[in-house]
C-alpha positions in Angstrom: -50.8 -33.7 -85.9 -48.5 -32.4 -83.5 -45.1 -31.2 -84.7 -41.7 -29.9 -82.5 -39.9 -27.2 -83.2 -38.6 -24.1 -82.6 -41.0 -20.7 -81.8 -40.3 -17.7 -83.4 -43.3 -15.8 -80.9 -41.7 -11.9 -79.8 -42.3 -11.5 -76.3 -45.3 -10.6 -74.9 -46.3 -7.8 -73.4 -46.1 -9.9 -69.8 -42.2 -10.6 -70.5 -41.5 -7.1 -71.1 -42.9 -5.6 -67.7 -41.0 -8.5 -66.3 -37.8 -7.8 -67.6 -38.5 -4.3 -66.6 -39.4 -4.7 -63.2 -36.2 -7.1 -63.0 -33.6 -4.3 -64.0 -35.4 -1.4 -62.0 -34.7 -4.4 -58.8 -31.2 -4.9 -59.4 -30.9 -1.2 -59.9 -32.1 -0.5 -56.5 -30.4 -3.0 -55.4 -27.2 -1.7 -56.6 -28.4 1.6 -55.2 -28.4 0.3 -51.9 -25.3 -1.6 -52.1 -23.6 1.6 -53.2 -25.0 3.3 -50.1 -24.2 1.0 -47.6 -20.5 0.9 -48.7 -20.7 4.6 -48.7 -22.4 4.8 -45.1 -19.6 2.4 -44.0 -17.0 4.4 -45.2 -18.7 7.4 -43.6 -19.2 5.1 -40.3 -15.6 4.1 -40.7 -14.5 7.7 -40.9 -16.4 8.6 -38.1 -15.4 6.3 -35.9 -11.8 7.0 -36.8 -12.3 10.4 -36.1 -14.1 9.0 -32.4 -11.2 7.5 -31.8 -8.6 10.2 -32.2 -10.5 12.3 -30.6 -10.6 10.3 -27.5 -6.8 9.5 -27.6 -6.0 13.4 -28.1 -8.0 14.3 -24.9 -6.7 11.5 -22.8 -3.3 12.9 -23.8 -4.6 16.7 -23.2 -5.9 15.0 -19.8 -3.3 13.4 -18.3 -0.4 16.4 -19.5 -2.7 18.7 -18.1 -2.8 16.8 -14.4 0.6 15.9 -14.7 1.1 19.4 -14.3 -1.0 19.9 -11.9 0.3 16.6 -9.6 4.1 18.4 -10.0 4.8 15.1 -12.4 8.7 15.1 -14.3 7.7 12.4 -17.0 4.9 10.0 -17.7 4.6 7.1 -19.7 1.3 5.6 -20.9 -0.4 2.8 -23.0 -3.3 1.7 -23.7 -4.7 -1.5 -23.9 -8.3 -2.7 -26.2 -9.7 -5.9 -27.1 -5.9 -7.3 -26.1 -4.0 -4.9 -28.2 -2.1 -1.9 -27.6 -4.2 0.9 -29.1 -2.2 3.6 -27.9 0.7 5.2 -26.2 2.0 8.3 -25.5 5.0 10.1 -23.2 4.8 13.4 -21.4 7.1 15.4 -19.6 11.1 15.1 -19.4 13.4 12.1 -18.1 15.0 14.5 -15.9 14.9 18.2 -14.8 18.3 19.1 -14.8 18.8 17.8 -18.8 15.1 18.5 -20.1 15.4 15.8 -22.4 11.8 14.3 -23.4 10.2 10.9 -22.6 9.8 8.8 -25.3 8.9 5.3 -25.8 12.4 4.2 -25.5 12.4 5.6 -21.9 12.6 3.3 -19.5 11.4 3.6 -15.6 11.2 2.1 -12.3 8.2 -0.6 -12.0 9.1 -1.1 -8.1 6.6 -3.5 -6.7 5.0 -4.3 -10.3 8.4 -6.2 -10.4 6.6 -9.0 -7.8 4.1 -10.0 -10.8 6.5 -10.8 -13.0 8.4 -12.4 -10.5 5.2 -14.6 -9.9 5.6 -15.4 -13.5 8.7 -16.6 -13.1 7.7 -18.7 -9.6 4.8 -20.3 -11.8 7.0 -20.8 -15.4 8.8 -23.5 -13.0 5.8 -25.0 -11.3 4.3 -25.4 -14.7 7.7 -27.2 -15.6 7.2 -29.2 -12.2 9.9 -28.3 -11.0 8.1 -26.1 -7.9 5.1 -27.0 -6.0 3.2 -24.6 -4.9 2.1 -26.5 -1.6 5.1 -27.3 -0.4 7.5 -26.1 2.5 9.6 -23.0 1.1 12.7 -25.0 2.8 12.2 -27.4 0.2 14.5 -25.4 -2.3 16.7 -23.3 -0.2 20.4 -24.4 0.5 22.1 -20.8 0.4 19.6 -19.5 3.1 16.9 -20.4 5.5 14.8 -18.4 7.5 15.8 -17.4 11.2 14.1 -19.3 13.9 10.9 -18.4 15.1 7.8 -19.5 17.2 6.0 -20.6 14.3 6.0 -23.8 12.2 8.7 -22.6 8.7 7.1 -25.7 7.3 3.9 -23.8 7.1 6.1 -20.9 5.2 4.5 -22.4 1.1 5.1 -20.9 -2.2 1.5 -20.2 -2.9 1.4 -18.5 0.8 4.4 -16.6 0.2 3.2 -15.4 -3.7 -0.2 -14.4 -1.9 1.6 -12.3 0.9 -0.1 -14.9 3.6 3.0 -16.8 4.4 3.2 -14.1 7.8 6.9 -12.6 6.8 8.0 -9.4 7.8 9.9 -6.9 5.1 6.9 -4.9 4.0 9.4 -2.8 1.7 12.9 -1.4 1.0 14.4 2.0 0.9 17.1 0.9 -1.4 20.9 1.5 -2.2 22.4 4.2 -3.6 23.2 3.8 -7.1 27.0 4.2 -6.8 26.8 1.3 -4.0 27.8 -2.2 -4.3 24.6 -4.3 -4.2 24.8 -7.1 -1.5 23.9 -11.0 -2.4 21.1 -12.2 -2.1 21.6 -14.4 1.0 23.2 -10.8 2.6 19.6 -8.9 1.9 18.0 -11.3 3.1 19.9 -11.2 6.1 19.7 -7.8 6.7 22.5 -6.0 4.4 19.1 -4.0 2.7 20.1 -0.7 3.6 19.2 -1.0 7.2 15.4 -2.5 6.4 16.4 -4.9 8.7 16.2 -9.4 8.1 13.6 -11.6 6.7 12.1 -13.2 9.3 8.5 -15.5 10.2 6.6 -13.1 12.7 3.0 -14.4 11.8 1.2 -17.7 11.8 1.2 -18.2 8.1 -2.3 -18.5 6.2 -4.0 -16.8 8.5 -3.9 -13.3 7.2 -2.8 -10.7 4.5 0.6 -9.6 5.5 2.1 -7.6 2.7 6.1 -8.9 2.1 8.5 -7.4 0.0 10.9 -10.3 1.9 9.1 -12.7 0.8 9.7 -11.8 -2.7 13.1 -11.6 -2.6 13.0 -15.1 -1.1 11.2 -15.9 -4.0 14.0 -14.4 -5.9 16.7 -17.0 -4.8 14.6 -20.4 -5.1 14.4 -18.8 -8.6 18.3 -19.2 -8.4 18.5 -22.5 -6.6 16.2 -24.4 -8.7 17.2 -22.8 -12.2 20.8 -22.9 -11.6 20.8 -19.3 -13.4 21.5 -16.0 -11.8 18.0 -14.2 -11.3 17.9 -11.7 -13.6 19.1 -13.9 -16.8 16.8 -16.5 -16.0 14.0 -13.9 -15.7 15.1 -12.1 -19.1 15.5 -15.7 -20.9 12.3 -17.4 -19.5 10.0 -14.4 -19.1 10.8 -11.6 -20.3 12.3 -12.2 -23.7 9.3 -14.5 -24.3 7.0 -11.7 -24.1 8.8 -9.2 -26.2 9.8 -7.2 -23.5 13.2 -6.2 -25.1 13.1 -2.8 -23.2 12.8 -4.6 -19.9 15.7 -6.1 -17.1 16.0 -6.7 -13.6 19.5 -5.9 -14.2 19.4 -3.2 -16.8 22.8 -3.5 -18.8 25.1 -0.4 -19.7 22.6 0.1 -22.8 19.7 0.2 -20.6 20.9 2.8 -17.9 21.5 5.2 -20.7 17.6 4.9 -21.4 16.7 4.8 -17.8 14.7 8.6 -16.7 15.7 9.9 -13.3 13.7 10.4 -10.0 12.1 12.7 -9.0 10.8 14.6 -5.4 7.5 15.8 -4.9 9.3 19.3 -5.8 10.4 18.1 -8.9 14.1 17.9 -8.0 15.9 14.9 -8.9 16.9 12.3 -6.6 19.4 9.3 -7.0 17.9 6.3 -8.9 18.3 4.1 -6.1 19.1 0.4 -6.5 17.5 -3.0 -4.5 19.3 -5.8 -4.1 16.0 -6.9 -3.3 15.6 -7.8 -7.2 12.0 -9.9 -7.2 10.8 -7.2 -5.0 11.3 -4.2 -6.8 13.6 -3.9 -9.5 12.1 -4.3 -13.0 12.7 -1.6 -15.2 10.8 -1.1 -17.8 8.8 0.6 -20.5 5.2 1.8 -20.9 4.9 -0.4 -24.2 6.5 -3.5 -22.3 4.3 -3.2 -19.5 1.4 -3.2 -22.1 2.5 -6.3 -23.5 3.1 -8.1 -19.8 -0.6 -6.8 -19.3 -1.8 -8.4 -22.7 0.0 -12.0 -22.1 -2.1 -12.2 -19.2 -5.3 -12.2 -21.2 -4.3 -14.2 -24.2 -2.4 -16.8 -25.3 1.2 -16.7 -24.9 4.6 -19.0 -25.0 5.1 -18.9 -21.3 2.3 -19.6 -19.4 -0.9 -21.6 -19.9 -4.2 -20.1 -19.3 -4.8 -22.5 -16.6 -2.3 -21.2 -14.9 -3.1 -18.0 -15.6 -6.5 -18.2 -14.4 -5.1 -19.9 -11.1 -2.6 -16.4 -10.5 -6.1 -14.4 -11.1 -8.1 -16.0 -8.5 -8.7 -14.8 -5.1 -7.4 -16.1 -2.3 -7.7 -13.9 0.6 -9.2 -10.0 1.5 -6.5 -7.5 1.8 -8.7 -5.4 4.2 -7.7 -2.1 1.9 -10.5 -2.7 -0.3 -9.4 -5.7 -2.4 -8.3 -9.4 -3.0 -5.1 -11.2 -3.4 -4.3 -13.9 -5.9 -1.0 -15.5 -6.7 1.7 -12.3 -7.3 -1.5 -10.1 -8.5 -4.4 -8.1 -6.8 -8.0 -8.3 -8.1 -10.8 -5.8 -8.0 -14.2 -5.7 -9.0 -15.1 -9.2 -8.0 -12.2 -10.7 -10.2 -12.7 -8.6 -13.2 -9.7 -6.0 -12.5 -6.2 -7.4 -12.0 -3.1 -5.9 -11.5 -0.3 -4.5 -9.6 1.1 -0.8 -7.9 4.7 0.1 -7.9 5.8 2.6 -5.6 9.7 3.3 -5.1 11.7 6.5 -3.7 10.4 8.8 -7.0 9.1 6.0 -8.9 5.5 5.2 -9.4 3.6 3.0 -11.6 0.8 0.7 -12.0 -1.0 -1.7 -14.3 -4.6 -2.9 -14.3 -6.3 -5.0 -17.3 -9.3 -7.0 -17.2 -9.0 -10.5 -18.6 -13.0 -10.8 -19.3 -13.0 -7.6 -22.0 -8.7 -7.7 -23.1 -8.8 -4.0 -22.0 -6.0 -2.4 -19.6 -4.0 0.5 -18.7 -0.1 1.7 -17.9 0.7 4.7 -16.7 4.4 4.8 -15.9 6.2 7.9 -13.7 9.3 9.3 -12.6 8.5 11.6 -9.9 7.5 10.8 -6.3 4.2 12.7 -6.5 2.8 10.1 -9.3 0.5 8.4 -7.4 -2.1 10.6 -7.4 -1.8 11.6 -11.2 -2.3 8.2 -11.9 -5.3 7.7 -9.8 -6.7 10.0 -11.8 -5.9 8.9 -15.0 -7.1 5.4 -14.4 -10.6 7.5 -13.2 -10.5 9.0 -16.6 -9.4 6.2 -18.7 -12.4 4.3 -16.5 -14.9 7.1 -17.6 -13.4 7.8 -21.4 -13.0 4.0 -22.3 -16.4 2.7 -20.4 -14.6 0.5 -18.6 -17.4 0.6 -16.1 -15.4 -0.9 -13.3 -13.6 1.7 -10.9 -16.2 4.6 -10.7 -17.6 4.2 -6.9 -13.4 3.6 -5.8 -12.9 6.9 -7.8 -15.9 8.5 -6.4 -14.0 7.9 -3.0 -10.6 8.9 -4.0 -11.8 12.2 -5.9 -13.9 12.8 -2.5 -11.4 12.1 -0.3 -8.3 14.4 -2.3 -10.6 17.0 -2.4 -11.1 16.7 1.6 -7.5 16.1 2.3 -6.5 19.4 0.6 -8.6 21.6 1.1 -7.7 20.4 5.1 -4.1 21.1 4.1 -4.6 24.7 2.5 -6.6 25.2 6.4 -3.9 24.6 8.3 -1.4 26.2 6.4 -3.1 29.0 5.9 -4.5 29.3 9.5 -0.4 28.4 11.0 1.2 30.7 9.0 -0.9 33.5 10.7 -0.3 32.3 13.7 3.5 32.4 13.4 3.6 35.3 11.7 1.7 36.8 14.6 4.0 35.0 17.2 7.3 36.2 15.6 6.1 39.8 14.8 5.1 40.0 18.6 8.3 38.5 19.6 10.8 41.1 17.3 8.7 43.7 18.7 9.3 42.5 22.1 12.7 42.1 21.2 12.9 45.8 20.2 11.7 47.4 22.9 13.9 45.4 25.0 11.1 43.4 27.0 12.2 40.2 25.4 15.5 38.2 26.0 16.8 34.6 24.8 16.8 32.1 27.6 18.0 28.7 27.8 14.6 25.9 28.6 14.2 24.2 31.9 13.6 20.7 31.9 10.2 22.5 33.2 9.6 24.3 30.8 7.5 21.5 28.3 6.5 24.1 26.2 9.8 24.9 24.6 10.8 21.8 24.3 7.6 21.0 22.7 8.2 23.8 20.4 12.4 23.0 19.8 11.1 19.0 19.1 8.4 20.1 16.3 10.8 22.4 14.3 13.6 20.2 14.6 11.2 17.4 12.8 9.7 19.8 10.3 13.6 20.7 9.1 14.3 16.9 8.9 11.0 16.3 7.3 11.9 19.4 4.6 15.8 17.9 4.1 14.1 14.8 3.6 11.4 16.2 1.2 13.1 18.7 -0.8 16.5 16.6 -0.8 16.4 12.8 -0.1 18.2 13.4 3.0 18.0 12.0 6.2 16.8 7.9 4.9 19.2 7.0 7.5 16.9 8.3 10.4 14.4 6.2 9.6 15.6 3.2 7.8 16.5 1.2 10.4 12.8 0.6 11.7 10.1 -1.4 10.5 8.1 1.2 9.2 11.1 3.3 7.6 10.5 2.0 4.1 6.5 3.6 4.7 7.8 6.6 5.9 10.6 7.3 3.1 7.6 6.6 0.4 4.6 8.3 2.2 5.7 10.6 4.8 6.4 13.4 3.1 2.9 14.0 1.6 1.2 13.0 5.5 3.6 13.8 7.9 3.3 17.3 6.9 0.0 17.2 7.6 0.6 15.4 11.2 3.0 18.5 11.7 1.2 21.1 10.8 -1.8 19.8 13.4 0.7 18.7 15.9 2.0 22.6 15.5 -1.4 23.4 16.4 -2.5 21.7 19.5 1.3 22.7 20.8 -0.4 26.6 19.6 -3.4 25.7 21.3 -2.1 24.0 24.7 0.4 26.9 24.9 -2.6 30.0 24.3 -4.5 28.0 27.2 -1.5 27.8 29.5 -0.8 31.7 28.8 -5.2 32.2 29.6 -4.5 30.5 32.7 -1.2 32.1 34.4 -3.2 35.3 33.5 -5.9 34.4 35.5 -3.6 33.0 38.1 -1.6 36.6 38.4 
């Protein structure tokens, strides 16, 4: 018969080897838990380490070129995975004080201010308030464009914002900082420092026809339809908003104290000049402010949707300069690179992020030899960062540098001997009394030739070394090209115009010889 109860058996032999074989598992497996935390933390470390690394020799990089490039002060940061990873300053805020960038220091944006002003064109078309299709015209009352041989009802928002709209005003020289600045109606009219009026000299969305104008146009429907002056609604709606607390269109009493000073391409300073062209050119701002503009273009954010956001970052027409336009930004690298330049007298700046990976790049300056430091810092940070989108347009650029000055060091090097020999053969003539000053014929081309080319190489130095002279050239439609660009090509255009005068003049002396 069958009875229950309780066993009193020991284990087995079986149970103990199991038991065994149990704790020697979970002691391996502790083992390896153990080591993987540790390999982490060593992983973790390392990485670390990676990064700071990196971070110290972008910062050895860039102070290093800045150098080089003749840069004052530099402001940059750096944006992964939609965050601001790192900035970092270099240089002073001005020669003449020495005192040191910081992140406080705020700078000149120039024509990066157009993108934000986009924002602000778009904040009010998301509202409804704006439509992006329709006649400019619509919204103006204070100011309408001059008449012209095309249709102004063709003049839209969206062509205007995409620089198609066929307006003239490529840029501005701007004021000088102790001037009053004019209205908005007055700049538009011409009061812009002699840049000349906004006017419709293109059939409108038929080609890329960079405007300036049509920014500050953009600028007063801004006023018209928000009822606010531009620069508070832009500091209330978009700014603010964004965190930008170290940014204004308008920079207050507090701000101007924090503002750095321009800069030549001889690191001399130059007035901080003004526009009252405000949509076109005027944000000032910081390195860190800029980063966060950059980041509220890639993420969520309380001012604009990403619809519209996506809409700003499409293409709508080839600039012809190696590009694409969308709505207030351009866009490289078949839409994954968006951004903006800024380029005013000793101010240069841009910003560049890509919206597919949340990484981007500021690099802020005060000097007017910037641009080409930050070409090459955007090379680097492309190469460092594995951005993997600008190598074959820095391929060009480092190619095309490298041409350009070893070109320049040429000529330089090959005119200065040929002066010096001119002007030791002409005190020598001079001492033996077989040279004398005479006054030029109308005849005699050659010296006027030579009288024309010096007198534009002293202007071209005043302008360069000093600022002087804006008045020349303001009042053409190139002026604002030539107060920003001239002074690192026209030297060159002198120094090979200075040669075939040389050359024309050694064959004209061949030939009377053979004459006589």
């Amino acid at each position: 018969m069958f009875m229950g109860g309780g066993s009193n058996r020991k284990p087995g032999p079986s149970t103990e080897l199991l038991n065994e074989r149990l704790h020697l598992f979970m002691r391996h497996i502790a083992q390896l838990a153990i080591t993987f935390l540790l390999a982490c933390t060593w992983i973790s470390t390392a990485s670390a380490s990676t990064i700071e690394e990196r971070e110290t020799d972008f910062d050895l990089f860039v102070a290093e070129r800045a150098d080089a490039n003749n840069v004052a002060g530099t402001a940059i940061a750096i944006i992964q995975a939609n965050r601001i990873t790192h900035t970092a300053s270099f240089g002073i805020e001005s020669t003449l004080t020495e005192i040191p960038i910081d992140s406080a220091t705020v700078f000149q944006a120039a024509s990066i201010s157009k993108a934000v002003t986009a924002w602000g064109i778009m904040r009010l078309v998301q509202e409804g308030r704006l439509d992006l299709d329709a006649p400019v015209s619509t919204y103006l009352t204070r100011w309408q464009l001059p008449p012209s041989s095309f249709r102004d009802d063709d003049v839209t928002l969206r062509r205007v914002l995409s620089h198609t709209a066929g307006l003239s005003l490529p840029s501005y020289v701007g004021f000088d900082p102790a001037a009053e600045l004019p209205s908005f109606e007055s700049s538009l009219s011409g009061a812009t420092n002699g840049s000349g009026a906004l006017a419709l000299v293109a059939q409108p969305g038929e080609q890329f026809s960079y405007s300036g104008g049509g920014y500050t146009l953009l600028g007063l429907i801004i006023e018209e339809v928000s009822g606010q002056p531009f620069a508070d609604y832009m500091a209330a709606n978009i700014l603010l908003p964004l965190g930008m607390e170290s940014s204004s269109y308008l920079p207050d009493e507090e701000m101007l104290a924090r503002i750095a000073q321009a800069h030549d391409f001889h690191r001399h300073t130059i007035p901080n000049y003004r526009l009252a062209a405000q949509g076109a050119g005027s944000l000032h701002t910081s390195a860190e402010d800029l980063g966060k503009f950059a980041i509220a273009n890639m993420s969520d954010n309380p001012v604009l949707t990403r619809e519209t956001l996506r809409e700003m970052h499409t293409p709508i027409i080839n600039t012809g300069l190696g590009n694409q336009m969308g709505l207030g930004f351009f866009i490289e690298e078949e839409g994954q690179l968006v951004g903006h330049r800024g380029s005013n007298r000793g101010w240069k700046a841009r910003v560049q992020f890509s919206p597919t990976s949340g990484d981007g790049l500021v690099v802020l300056t005060n000097s007017e030899s910037g641009e080409a430091l930050i070409d090459e810092t955007f090379c680097y940070w492309n190469k460092s960062y594995q951005i993997g989108l600008l190598s074959a347009a820095c391929t060009d650029q480092q190619d095309q540098r490298r041409l350009l000055t070893t070109l320049g060091w040429l000529t330089t090097v090959f005119l200065a001997s040929i002066i010096l020999a001119l002007a030791m053969r002409f005190l020598s003539g001079l001492l033996v009394g077989n040279r004398t000053f005479t006054t030029p014929t109308l005849k005699d081309w050659q010296s006027w030739v030579l009288i024309f080319l010096l007198g534009l190489s002293v202007a071209q130095g005043l302008f360069l070394y000093t600022g002087y002279g804006v008045w020349l050239i303001a009042g053409i439609p190139w002026g604002f090209s030539v107060a920003n660009h001239a002074p690192q090509s026209v030297q060159y255009a002198f120094k090979a115009l200075f040669g075939l005068y040389v050359a024309l003049a050694a064959s004209m002396l061949a030939r009377r010889k053979r004459d006589q």
